[in-house]
N, CA and C atoms as a LAMMPS dump frame, in Angstrom:
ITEM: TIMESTEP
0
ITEM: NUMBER OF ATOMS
339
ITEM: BOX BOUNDS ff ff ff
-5.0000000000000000e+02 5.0000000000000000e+02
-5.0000000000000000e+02 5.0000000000000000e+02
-5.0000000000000000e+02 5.0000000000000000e+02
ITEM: ATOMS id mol type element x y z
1 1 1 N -17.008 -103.978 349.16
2 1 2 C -17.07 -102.58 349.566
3 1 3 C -18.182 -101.902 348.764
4 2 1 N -18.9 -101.129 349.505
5 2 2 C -20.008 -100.506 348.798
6 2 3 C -20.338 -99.019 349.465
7 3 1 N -21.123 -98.191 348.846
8 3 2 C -21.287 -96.88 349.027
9 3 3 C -22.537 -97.018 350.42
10 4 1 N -22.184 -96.55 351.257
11 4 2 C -23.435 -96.549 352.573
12 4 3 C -23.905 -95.129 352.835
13 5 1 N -25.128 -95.275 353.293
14 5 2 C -25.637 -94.103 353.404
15 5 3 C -26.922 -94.209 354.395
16 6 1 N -27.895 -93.52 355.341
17 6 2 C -28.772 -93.845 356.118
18 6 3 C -29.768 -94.449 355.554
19 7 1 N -29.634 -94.448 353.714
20 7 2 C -30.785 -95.21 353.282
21 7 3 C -30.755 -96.728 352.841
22 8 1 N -29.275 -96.973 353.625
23 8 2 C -29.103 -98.482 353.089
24 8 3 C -28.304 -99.336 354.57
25 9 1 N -27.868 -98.147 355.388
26 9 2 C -27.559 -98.572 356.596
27 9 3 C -28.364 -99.328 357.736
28 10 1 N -28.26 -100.043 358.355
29 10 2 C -28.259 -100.361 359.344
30 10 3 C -28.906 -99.882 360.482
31 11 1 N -30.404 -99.797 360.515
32 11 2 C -31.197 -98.843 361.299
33 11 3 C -31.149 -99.204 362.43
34 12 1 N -31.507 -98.592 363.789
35 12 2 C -31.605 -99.259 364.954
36 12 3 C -32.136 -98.019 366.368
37 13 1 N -33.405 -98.29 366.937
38 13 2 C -33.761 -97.156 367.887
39 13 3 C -32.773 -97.564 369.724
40 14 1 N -32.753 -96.12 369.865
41 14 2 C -31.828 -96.37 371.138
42 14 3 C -33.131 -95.422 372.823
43 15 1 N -33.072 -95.393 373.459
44 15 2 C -33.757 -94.312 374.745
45 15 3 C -35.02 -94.737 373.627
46 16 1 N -35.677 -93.163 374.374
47 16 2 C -37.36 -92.652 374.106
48 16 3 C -37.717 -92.419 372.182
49 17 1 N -36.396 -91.585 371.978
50 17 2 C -37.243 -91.419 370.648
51 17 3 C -35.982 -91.402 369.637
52 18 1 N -34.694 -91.899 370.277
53 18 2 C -33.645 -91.494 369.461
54 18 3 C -33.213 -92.554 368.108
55 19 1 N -32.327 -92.333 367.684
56 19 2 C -32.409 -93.564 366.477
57 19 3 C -31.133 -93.542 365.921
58 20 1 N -30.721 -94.671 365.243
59 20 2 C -29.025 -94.411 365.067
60 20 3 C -28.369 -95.175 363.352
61 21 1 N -27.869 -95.055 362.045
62 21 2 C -27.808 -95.952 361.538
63 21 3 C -25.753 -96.117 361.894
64 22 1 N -25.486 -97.548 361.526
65 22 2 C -24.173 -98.046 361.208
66 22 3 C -24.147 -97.932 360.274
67 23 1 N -23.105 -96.676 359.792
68 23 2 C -22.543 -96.446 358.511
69 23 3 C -21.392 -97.412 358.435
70 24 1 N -20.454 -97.66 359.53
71 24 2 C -19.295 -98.648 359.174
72 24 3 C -19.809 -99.534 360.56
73 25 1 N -19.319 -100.375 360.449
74 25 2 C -19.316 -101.727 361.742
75 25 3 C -18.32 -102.477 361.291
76 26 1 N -17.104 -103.255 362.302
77 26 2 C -16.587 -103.992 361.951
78 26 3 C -16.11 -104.662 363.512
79 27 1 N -15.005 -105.635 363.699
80 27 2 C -14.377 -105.746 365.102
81 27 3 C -13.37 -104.679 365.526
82 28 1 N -13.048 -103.566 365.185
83 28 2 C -12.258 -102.498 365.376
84 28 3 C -12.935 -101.071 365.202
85 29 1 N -13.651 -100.734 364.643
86 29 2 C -14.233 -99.521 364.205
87 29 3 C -15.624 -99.377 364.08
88 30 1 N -16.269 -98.554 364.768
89 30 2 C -17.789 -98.312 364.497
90 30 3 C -17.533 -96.624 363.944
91 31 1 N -18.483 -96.404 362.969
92 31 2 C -19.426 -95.122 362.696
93 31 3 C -20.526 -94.927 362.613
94 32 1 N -21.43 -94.49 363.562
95 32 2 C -22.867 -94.166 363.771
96 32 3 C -23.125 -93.368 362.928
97 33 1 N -24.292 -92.594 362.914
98 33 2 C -24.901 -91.373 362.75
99 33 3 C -26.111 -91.351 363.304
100 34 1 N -26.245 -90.733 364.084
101 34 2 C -27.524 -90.316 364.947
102 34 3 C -28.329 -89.103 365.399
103 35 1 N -29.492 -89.522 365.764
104 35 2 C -30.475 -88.437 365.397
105 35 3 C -30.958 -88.612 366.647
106 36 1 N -30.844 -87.416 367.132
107 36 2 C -31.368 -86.939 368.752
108 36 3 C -32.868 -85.921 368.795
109 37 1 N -34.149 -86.236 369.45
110 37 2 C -34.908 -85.302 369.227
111 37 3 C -34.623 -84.259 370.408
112 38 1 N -35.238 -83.033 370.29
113 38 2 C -35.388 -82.31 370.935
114 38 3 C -36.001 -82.511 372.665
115 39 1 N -35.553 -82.144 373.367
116 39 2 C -35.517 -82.897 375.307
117 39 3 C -34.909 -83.974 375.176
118 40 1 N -34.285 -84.802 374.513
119 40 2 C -33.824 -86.117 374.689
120 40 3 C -31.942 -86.203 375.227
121 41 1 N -31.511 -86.705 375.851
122 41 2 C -30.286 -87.265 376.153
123 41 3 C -30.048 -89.125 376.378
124 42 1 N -28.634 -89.315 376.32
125 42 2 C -28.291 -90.066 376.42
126 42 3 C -27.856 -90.288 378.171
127 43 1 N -27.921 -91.178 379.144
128 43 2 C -26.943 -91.471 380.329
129 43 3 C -25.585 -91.386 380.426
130 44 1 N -25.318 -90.485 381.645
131 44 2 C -24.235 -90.317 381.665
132 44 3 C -23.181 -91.86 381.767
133 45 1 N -22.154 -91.965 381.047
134 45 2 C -21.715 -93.073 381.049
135 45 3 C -19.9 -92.755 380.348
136 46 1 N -19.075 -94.313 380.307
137 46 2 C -17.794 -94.024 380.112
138 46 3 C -17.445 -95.586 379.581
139 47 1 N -16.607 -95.43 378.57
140 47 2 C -16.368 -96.83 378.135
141 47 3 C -14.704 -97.303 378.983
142 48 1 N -14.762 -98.289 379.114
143 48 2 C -13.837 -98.592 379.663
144 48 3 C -12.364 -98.858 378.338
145 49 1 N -12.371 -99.652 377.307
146 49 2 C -11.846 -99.82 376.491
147 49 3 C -12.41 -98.47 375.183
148 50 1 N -13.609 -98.007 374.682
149 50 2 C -13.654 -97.588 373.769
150 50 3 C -13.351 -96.013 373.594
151 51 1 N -12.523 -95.582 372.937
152 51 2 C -12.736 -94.057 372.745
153 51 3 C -12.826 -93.335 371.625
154 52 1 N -13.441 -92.297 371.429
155 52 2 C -14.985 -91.823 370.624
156 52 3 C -14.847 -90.394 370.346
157 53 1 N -15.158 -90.035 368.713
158 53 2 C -14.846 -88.715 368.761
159 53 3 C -16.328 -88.308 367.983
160 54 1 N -17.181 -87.61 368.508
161 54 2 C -18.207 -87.026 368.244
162 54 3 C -18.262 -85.258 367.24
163 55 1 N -19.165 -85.601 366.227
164 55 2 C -18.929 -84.679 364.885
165 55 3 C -20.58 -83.69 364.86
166 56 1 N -20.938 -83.186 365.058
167 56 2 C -21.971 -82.289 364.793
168 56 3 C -22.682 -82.148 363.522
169 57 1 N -23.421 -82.723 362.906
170 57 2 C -24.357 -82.63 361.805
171 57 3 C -24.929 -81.097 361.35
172 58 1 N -25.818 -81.495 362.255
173 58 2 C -26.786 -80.335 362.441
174 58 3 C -27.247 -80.141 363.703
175 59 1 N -27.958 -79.207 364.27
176 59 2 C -28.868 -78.763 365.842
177 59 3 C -27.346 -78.464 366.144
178 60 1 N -27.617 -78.568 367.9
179 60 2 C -26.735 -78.323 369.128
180 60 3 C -26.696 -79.379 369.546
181 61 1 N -25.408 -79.797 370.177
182 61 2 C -24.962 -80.687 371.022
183 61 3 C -25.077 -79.629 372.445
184 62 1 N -25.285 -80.468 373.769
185 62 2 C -24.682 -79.987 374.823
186 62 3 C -23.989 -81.467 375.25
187 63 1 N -22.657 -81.445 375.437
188 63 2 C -22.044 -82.047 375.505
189 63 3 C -20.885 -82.237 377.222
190 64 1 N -21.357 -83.182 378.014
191 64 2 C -20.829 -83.015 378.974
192 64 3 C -19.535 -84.168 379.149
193 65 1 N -18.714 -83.561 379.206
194 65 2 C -17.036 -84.576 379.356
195 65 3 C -16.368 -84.311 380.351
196 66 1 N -16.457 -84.884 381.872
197 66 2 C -15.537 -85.262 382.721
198 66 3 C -15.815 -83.546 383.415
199 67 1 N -17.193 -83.472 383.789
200 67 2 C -17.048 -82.498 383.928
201 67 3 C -17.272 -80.84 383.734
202 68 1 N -17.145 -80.514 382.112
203 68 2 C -16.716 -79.845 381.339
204 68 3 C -18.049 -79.708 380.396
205 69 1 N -18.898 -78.668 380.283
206 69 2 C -19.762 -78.433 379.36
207 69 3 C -19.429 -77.766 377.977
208 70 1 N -19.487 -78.255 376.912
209 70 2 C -19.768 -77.673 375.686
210 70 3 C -20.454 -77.68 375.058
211 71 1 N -20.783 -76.614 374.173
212 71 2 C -22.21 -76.504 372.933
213 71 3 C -21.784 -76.702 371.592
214 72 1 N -21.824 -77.605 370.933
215 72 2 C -21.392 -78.259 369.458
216 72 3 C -22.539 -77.598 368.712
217 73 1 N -21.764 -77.078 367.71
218 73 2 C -22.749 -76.687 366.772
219 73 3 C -22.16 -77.43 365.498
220 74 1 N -22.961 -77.451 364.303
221 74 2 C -22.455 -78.126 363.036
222 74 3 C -21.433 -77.688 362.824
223 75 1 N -20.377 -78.508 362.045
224 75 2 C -19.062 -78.701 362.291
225 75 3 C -18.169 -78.614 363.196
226 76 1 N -18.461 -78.951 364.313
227 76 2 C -17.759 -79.144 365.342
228 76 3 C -17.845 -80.444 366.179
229 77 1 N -16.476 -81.004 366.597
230 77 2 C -16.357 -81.935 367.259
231 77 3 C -15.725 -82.306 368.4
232 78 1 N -15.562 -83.636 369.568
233 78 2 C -15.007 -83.528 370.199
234 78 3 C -14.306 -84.84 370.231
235 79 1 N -13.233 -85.221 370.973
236 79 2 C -12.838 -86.707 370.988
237 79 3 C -12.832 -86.603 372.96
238 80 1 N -13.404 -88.025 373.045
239 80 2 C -13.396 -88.547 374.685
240 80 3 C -12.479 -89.452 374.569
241 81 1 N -11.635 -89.947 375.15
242 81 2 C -11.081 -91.112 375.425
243 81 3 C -11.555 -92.001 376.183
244 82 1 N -10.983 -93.266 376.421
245 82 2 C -11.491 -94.451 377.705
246 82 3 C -11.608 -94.085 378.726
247 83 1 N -12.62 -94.487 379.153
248 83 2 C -12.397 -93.957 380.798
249 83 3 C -13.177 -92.892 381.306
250 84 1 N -13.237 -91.709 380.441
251 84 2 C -13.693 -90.147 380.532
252 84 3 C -15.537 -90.38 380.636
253 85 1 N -15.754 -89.667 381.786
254 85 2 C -17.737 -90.136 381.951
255 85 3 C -18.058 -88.769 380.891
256 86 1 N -19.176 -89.498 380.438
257 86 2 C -20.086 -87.761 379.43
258 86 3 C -21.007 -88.442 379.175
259 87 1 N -21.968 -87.296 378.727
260 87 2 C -23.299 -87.246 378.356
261 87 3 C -23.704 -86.291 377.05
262 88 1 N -24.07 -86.508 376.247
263 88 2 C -24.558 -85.817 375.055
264 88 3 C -26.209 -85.377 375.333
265 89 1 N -26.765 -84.215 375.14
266 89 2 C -28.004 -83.643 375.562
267 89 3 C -28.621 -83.376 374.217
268 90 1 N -29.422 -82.721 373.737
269 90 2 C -30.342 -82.164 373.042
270 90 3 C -31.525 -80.921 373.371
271 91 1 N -30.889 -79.837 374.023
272 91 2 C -31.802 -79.346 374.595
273 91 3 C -32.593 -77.932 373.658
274 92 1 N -32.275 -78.172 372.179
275 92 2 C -32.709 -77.645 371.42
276 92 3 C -34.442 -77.65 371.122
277 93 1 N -34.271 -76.5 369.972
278 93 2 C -36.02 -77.517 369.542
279 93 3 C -35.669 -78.325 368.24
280 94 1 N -34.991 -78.025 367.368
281 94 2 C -34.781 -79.017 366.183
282 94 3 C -33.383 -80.414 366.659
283 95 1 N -33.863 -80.847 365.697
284 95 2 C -33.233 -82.29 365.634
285 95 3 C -31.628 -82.023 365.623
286 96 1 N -31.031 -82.911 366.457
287 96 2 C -29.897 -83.201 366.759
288 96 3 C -29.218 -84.716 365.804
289 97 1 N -28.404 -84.114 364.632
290 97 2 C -27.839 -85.035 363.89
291 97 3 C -26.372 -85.127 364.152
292 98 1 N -25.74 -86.036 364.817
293 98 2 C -24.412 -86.366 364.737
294 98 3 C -23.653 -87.263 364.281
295 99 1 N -22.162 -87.492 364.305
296 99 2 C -21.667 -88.956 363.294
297 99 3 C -21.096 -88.982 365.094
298 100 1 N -20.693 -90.71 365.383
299 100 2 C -20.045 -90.536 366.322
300 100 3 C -19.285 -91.924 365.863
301 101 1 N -17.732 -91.935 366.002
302 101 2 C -16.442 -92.583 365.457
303 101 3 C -16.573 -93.243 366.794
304 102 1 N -15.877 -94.744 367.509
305 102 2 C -16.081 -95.591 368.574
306 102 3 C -14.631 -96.468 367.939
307 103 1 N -13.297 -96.607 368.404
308 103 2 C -12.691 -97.785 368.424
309 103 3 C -12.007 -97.757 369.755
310 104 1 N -11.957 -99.261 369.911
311 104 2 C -12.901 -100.195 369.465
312 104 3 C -14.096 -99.847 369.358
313 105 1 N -15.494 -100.421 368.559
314 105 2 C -16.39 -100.142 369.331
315 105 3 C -16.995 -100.261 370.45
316 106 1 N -18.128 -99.342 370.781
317 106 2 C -18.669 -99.097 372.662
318 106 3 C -19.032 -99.746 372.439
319 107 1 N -20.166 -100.993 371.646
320 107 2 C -21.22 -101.695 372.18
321 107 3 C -20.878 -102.275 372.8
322 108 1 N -21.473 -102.509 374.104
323 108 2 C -21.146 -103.878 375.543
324 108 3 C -19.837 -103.37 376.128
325 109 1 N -19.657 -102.358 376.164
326 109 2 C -18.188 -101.543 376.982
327 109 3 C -18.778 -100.115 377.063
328 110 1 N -20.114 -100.464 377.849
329 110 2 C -20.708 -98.936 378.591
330 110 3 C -20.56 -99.125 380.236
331 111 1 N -20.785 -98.28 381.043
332 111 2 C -20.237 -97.977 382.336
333 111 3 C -21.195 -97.153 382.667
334 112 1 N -22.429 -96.831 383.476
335 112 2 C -23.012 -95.922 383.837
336 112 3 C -22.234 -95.3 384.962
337 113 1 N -21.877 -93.819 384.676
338 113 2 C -21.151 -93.627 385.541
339 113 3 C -21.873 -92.132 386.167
């Protein structure tokens, strides 16, 4: 067990310009933290097994769930469950920093939906 942090984590780029480190990884639990630029989103999509509770850093989230628009600002979060389609936006001008919690984890249990 050791102290993690984005400067010892697990780097990895996702889309056009976004970027993500693994603060935790294991077979049960992921914790991201990710950095969204400004115009950038993710595809709308839905995990079939994984569900995910998204934490606000810093910037704005626009956050779309099943539907349902919200604007995340720092300290604020949301939880999706399995199943539920959303999309996370960035339609700010500064950087979009979030933590996002996944168990199981999503990787390879995405759904473009």
């Amino acid at each position: 067990m050791a102290l993690v942090s984005i400067k010892n984590a697990e780097h990895y780029f996702w889309g056009e310009k976004c970027d993500g480190w693994h603060l935790a990884k294991s077979s049960s639990l992921s914790v991201i933290q990710e950095r969204v630029p400004h115009g950038c989103s993710e595809v709308r999509h839905y995990h079939e097994r994984s569900e995910q509770f998204f934490y606000v850093l810093s910037g704005i989230a626009t956050m779309e769930v099943d539907g349902n628009i919200y604007q995340m600002t720092a300290g604020s979060g949301i939880h999706v469950p399995a199943g539920i389609p959303h999309q996370l936006s960035n339609h700010q001008t500064e950087d979009l920093v979030f933590l996002v919690v996944s168990t199981p984890p999503s990787h390879g249990d995405r759904v473009i939906a």
